[in-house]
C-alpha positions as CSV (number, residue, x, y, z in Angstrom):
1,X,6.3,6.8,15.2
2,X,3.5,4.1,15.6
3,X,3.0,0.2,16.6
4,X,4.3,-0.5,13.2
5,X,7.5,-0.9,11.9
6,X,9.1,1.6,9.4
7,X,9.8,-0.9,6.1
8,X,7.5,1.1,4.3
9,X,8.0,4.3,2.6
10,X,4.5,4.8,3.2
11,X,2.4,7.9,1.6
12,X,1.3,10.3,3.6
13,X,-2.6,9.2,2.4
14,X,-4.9,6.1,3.9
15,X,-7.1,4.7,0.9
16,X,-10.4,3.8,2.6
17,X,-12.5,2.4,-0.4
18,X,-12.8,1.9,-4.1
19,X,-15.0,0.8,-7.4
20,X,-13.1,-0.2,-10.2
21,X,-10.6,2.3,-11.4
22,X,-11.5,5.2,-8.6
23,X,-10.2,5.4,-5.2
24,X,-11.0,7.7,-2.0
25,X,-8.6,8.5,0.6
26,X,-9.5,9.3,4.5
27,X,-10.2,12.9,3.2
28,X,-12.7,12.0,0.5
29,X,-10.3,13.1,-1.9
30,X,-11.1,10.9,-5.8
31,X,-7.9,9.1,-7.4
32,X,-7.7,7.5,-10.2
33,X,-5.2,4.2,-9.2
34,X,-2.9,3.1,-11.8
35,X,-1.2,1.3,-9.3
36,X,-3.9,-1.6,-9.1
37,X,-2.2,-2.4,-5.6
38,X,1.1,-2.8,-7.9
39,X,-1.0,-5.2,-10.8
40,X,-2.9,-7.4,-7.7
41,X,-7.0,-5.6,-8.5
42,X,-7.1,-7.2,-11.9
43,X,-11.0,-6.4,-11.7
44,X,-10.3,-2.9,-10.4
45,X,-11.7,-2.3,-6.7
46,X,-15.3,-4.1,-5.4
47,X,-15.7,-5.8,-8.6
48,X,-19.6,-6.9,-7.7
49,X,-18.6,-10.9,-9.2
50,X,-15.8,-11.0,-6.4
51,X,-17.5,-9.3,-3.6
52,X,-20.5,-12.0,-4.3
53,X,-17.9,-14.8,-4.3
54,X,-16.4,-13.6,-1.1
55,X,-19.6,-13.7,0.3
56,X,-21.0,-17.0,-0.6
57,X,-18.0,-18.9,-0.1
58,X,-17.7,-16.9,3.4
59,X,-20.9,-18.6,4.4
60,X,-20.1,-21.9,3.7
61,X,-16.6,-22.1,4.5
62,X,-13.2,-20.3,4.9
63,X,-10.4,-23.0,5.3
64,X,-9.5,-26.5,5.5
65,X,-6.0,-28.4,5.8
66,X,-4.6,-29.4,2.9
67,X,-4.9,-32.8,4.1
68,X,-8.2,-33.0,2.8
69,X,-9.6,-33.3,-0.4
70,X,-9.9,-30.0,-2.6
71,X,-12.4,-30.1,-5.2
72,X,-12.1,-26.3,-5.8
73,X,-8.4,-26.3,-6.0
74,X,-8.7,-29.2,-8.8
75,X,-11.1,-27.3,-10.8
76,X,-8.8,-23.8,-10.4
77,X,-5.4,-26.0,-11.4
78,X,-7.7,-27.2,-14.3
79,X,-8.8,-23.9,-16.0
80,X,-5.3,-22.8,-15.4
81,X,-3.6,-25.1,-17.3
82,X,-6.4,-25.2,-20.0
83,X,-5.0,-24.8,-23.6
84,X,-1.2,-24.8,-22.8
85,X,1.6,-27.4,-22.1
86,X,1.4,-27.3,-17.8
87,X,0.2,-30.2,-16.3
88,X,0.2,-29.4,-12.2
89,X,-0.9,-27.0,-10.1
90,X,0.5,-26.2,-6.5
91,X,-1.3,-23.2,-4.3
92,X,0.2,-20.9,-2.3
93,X,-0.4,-16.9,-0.3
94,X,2.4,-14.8,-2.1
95,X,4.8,-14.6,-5.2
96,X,7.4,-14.8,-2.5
97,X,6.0,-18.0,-1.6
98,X,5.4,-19.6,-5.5
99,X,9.5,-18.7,-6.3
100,X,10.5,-20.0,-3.3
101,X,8.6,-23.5,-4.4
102,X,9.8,-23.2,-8.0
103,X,13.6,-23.1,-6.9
104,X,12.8,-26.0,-4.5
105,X,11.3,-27.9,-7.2
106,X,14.0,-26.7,-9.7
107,X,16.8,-28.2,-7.3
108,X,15.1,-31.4,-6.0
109,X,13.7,-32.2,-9.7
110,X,17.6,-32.1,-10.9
111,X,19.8,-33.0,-8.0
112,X,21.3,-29.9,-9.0
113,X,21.7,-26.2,-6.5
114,X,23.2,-23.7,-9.3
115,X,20.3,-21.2,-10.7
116,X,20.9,-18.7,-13.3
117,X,18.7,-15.3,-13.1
118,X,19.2,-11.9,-14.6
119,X,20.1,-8.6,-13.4
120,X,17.4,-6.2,-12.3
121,X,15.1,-8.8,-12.1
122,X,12.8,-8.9,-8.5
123,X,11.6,-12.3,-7.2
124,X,10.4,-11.3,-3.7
125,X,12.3,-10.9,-0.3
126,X,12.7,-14.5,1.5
127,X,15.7,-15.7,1.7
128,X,15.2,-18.0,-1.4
129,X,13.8,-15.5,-3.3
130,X,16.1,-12.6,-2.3
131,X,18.7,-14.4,-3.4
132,X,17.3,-14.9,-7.1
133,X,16.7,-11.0,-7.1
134,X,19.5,-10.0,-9.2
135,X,19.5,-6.8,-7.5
136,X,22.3,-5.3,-4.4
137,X,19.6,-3.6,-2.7
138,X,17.1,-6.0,-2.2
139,X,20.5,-8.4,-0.5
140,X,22.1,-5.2,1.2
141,X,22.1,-5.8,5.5
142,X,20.9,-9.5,5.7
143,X,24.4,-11.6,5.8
144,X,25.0,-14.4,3.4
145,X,22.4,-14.9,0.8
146,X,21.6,-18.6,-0.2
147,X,24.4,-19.6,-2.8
148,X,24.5,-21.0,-6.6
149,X,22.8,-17.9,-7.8
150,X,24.3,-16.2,-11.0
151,X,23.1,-12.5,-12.4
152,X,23.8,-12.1,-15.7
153,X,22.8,-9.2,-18.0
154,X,19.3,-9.4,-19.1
155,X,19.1,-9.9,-22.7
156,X,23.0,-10.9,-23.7
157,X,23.0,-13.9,-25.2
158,X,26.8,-13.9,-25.2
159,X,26.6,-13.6,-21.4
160,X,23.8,-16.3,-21.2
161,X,26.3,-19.0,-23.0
162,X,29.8,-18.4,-21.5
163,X,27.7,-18.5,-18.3
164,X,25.7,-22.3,-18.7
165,X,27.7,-25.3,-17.6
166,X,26.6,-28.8,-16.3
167,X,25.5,-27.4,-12.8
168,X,23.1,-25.2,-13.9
169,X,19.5,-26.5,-12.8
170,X,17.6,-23.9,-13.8
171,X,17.2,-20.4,-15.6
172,X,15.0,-18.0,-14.0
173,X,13.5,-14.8,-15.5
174,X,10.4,-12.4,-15.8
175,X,9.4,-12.2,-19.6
176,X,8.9,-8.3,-18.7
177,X,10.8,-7.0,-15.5
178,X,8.0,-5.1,-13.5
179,X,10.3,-3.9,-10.6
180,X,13.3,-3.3,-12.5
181,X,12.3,-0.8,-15.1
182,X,9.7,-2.5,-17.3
183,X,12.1,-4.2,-19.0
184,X,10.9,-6.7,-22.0
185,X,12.7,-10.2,-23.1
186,X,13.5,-10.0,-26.4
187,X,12.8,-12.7,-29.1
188,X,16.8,-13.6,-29.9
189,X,16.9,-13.6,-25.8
190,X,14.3,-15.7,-25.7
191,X,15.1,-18.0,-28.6
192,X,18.8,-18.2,-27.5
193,X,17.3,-19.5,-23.2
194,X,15.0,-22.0,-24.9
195,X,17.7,-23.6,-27.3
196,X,19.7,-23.9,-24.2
197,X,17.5,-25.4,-21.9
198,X,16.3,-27.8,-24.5
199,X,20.0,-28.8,-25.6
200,X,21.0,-29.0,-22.1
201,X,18.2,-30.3,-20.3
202,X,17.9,-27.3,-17.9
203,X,14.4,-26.2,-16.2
204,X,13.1,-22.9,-17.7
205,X,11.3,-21.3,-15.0
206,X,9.3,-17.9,-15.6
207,X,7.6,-15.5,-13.1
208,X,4.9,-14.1,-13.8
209,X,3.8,-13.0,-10.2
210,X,3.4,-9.2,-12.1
211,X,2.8,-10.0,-15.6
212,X,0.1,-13.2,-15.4
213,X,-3.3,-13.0,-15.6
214,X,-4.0,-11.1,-18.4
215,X,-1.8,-7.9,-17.4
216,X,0.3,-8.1,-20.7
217,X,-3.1,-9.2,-23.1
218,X,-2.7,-12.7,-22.9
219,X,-2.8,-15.5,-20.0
220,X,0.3,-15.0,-19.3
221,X,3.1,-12.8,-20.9
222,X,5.4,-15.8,-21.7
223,X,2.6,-16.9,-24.3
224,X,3.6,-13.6,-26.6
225,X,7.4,-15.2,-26.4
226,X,9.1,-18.7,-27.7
227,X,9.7,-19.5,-24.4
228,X,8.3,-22.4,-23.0
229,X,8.8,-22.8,-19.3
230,X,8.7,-26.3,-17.3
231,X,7.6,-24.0,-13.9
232,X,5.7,-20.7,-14.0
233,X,4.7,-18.6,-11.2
234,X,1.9,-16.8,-10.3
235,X,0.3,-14.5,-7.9
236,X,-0.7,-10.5,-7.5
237,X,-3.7,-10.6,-10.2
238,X,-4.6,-14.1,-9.4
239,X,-7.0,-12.7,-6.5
240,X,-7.8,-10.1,-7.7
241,X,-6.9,-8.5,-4.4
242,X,-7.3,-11.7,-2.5
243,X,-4.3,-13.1,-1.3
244,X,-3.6,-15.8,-3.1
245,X,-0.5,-17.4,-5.5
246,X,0.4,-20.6,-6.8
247,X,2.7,-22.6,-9.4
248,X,1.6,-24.2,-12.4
249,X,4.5,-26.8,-13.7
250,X,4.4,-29.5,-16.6
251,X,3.6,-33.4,-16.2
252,X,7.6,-34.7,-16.2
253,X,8.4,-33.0,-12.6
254,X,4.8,-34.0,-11.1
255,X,6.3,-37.1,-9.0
256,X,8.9,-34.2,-7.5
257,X,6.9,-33.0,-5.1
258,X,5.2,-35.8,-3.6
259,X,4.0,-36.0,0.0
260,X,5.9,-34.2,2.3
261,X,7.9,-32.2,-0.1
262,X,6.3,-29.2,0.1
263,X,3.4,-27.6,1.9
264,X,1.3,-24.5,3.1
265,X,-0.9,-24.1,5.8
266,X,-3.3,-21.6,4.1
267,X,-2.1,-22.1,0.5
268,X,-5.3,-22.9,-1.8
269,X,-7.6,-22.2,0.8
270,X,-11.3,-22.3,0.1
271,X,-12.1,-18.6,0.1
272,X,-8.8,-17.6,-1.9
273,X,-9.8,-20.4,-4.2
274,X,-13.1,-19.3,-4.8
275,X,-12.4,-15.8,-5.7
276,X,-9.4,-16.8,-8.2
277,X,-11.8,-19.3,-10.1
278,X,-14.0,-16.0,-10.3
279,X,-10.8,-14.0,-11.8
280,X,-10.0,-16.5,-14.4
281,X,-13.7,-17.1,-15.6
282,X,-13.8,-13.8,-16.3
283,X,-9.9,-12.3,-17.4
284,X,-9.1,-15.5,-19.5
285,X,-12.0,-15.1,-21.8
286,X,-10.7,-14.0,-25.3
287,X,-13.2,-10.8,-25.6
288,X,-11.6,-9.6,-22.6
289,X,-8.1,-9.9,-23.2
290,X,-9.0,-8.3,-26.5
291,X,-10.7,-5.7,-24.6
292,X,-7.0,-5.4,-22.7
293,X,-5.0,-5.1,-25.8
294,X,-7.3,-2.7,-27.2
295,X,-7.0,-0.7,-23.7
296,X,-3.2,-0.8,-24.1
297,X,-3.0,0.4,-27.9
298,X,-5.1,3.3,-26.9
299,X,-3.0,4.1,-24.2
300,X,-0.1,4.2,-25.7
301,X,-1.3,5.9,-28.4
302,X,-2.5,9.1,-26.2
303,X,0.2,8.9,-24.2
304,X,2.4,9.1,-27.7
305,X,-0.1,11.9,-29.0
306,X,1.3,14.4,-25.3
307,X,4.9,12.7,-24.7
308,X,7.8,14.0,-26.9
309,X,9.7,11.0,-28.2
310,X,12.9,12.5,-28.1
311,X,12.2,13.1,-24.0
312,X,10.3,9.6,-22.8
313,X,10.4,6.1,-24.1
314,X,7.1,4.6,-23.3
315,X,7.9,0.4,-23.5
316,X,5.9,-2.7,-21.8
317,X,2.8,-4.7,-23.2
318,X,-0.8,-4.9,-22.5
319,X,-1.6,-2.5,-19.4
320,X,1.7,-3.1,-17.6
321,X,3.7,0.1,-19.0
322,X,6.6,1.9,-18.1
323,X,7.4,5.7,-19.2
324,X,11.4,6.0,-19.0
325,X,11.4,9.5,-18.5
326,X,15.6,9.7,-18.2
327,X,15.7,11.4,-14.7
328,X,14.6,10.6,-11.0
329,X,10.4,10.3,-11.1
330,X,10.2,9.9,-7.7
331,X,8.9,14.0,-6.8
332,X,6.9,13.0,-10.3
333,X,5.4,10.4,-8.4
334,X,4.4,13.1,-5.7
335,X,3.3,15.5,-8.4
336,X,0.8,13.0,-10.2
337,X,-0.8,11.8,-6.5
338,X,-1.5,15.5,-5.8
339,X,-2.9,15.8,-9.1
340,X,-5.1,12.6,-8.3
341,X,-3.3,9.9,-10.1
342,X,-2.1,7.0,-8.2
343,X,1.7,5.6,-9.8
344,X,4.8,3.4,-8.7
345,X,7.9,3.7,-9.6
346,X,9.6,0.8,-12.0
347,X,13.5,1.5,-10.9
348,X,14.6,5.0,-10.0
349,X,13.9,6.4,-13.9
350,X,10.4,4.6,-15.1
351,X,7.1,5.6,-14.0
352,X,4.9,2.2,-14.0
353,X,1.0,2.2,-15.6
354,X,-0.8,-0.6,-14.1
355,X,-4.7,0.6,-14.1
356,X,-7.0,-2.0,-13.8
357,X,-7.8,-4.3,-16.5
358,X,-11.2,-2.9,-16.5
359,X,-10.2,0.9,-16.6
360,X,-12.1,2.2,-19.1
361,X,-10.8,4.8,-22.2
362,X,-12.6,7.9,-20.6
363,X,-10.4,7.0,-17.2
364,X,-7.2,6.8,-19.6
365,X,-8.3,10.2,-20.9
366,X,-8.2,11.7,-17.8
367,X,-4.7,9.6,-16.2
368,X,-3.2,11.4,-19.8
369,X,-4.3,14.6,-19.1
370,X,-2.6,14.4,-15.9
371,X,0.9,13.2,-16.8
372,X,1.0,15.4,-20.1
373,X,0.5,18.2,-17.3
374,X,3.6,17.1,-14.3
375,X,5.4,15.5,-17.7
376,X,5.3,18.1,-20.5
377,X,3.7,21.7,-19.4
378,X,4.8,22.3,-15.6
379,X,8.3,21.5,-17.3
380,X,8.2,23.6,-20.0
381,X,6.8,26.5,-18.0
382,X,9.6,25.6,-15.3
C-alpha cells in the first residue's frame, strides 16, 4: 500500500525513459512498447522535434486564459480541418473531456437529450462519457448513469433502424473500437448510420480519441469509411505524449457554442498547442502516412507468415491491430513483458499492437519473434 489509490492494475515495472520505439525500466531492462502509452507517443518516446518544441515554447510561455486571444490555437484548428468538411475547432486535456463536449454540443445543437452508441464501445469515464460507454463494467458501482443513452449492437443495421425515432440527437461510434476488441465498422454499417442521419437530420458524431492522428494510415480513420461526421473527437496521439485533446465540428453547429457555453481552464494551452502543431506538421504529411500503411502491411504480413489462421484472427488498420487469439491473453500479456514486449489488452480475448508510428521494420521483426514465441512455440511445446 502507498499514497496512491489502487484504480490501477498497475505492472509490477516503473518505465523511467525512452527513444522512439525502446523503453527502459528502473532495472535498465530494454522493451520494445507496442503500447505507445495506449496510441498517445505517436512519434514514439523523445522524438528530438517535440522535445525542441517543448523547450522553446517553455521559454516563452506555458499558459494563458482562454480569454485571450490564441493565435496558436487558430493556426492548430486550421491545419486540422485542412482538406476535409470540419469547420471549428474547440481544445481541450483528455478524450474524456472532447466526448463530454461533443454530447453537450450534440444536445444543445438539437434541443434534443436521446444519444444512440454501440455496444462495447469506450468513451472515457466521466459521468457523460461513462454513460456513452456501452459497456456494464465501466457503469458498475457509480449509481444512476446520465439517461437517453441506447447500446445497440455494433454493426446491425436492423438494430440501428427499429432503434431511431424522432428523439434521437445524435449517433455516436468509434470507426474501429480500440478498447472493446479492435473491432472495425463495416461499409453496409457505415452506409446504413449515414443514410439515417442524413434522412433524419441527426448529428453523426465519431471518436477518434484512439484511432486519429494517423494511427489507422490516414488523418483520421473515419476518412477510410462513408461516414461523414458533423463532431469528431480527438485526443491520445494529438500530443504526442502531451496532454492535450480537442473537437473539430463542421460550420452549421458553430453559433452552438457561443460564449459561455462551454469552457476549459487549461484546454488549448500554449505549450500543449505548440507540441500538437509539431505532431500534425509531421504525421499528416502524405509520405508518412504512407510510411504507416506500409508499416502496417508488413506487420501483418509477418505476423501472418508465424500465426496459424485457424488459431488467431489478426483484424484492425494501419498500426492499431488486434490479434483475437480466442482465450484469456491476459498471463500472455505477462509472458510478452517478460520477454521485452510491451502490450495491452483490447477486451479480455485480443491482444492490441499500437507501436509507434515511427517503429521501424527491424523493431517489428523483433515484436514478431517474440509473439510467435509466447503465441505458437511455448504452446506447442506445452
Amino acid at each position: 500500500m502507498n499514497a496512491l489509490f489502487n484504480n490501477y492494475a498497475r505492472r509490477p515495472i516503473s518505465i523511467i525513459e525512452g527513444k522512439g520505439t525502446i523503453v527502459k525500466d528502473s532495472n535498465g531492462k530494454r522493451y520494445l512498447d507496442f503500447t505507445s502509452g495506449i496510441a498517445v507517443c505517436a512519434l514514439g518516446h523523445s522524438h528530438p522535434a517535440l522535445v525542441e518544441t517543448i523547450k522553446e515554447q517553455s521559454e516563452k510561455i506555458w499558459h494563458t486564459s482562454n480569454l485571450f486571444e490564441s493565435p496558436g490555437q487558430v493556426k492548430l484548428a486550421e491545419s486540422l480541418i485542412q482538406d476535409n468538411h470540419l469547420a471549428h475547432a474547440l481544445f481541450c486535456n483528455s478524450g474524456a473531456e472532447a466526448n463530454e463536449a461533443a454530447i453537450k454540443l450534440a444536445r444543445k445543437h438539437t434541443g434534443k437529450h436521446h444519444i444512440i452508441t454501440f455496444v462495447n464501445s469506450f468513451h472515457g469515464r466521466t459521468f457523460g462519457a461513462m454513460s456513452a460507454t456501452g459497456q456494464e463494467k465501466i457503469h458498475q458501482g457509480f449509481g444512476p448513469l446520465v439517461d437517453k443513452f441506447t447500446y445497440l449492437p455494433f454493426n446491425d443495421v436492423e438494430a440501428l433502424n427499429n432503434a431511431i425515432d424522432d428523439s434521437v440527437a445524435a449517433i455516436m461510434l468509434e470507426v474501429i473500437q480500440g478498447e472493446g476488441g479492435v473491432n472495425g465498422v463495416t461499409d453496409e454499417f457505415a452506409n446504413a448510420i449515414q443514410d439515417i442521419c442524413d434522412q433524419k437530420g441527426i448529428l453523426l458524431i465519431i471518436d477518434e480519441v484512439q484511432t486519429g492522428i494517423g494511427r489507422t494510415g490516414t488523418r483520421f480513420a473515419f476518412e477510410q469509411t462513408p461516414l461523414k461526421p458533423n463532431i469528431v473527437t480527438m485526443a491520445k496521439g494529438l500530443g504526442g505524449g502531451f496532454p492535450i485533446a480537442g473537437i473539430l465540428a463542421t460550420s452549421e453547429l458553430y453559433e452552438t457554442f457561443g460564449p459561455g457555453s462551454h469552457g476549459t481552464t487549461f484546454g488549448g494551452n500554449p505549450l500543449g498547442v505548440a507540441v500538437a502543431q509539431t505532431v500534425i506538421d509531421l504525421v499528416f504529411q502524405q509520405t508518412f502516412l504512407d510510411e504507416v500503411n506500409e508499416k502496417s502491411a508488413y506487420l501483418v504480413e509477418k505476423l501472418s507468415e508465424v500465426l496459424p489462421a485457424d488459431q488467431f484472427t489478426i483484424r484492425g488498420k494501419g498500426l492499431l491491430l488486434g490479434i483475437d487469439c480466442g482465450t484469456e491473453v491476459a498471463s500472455l500479456v505477462a509472458k510478452a513483458e517478460e520477454e521485452g514486449l510491451l502490450l495491452v489488452a483490447a477486451g479480455p480475448q485480443v491482444l492490441r499492437l499500437l507501436p509507434p508510428l515511427t517503429v521501424t521494420n527491424e523493431e517489428i521483426d523483433e515484436a514478431v519473434e517474440i509473439l510467435n514465441k509466447i503465441l505458437v512455440k511455448e504452446r506447442a511445446v506445452s
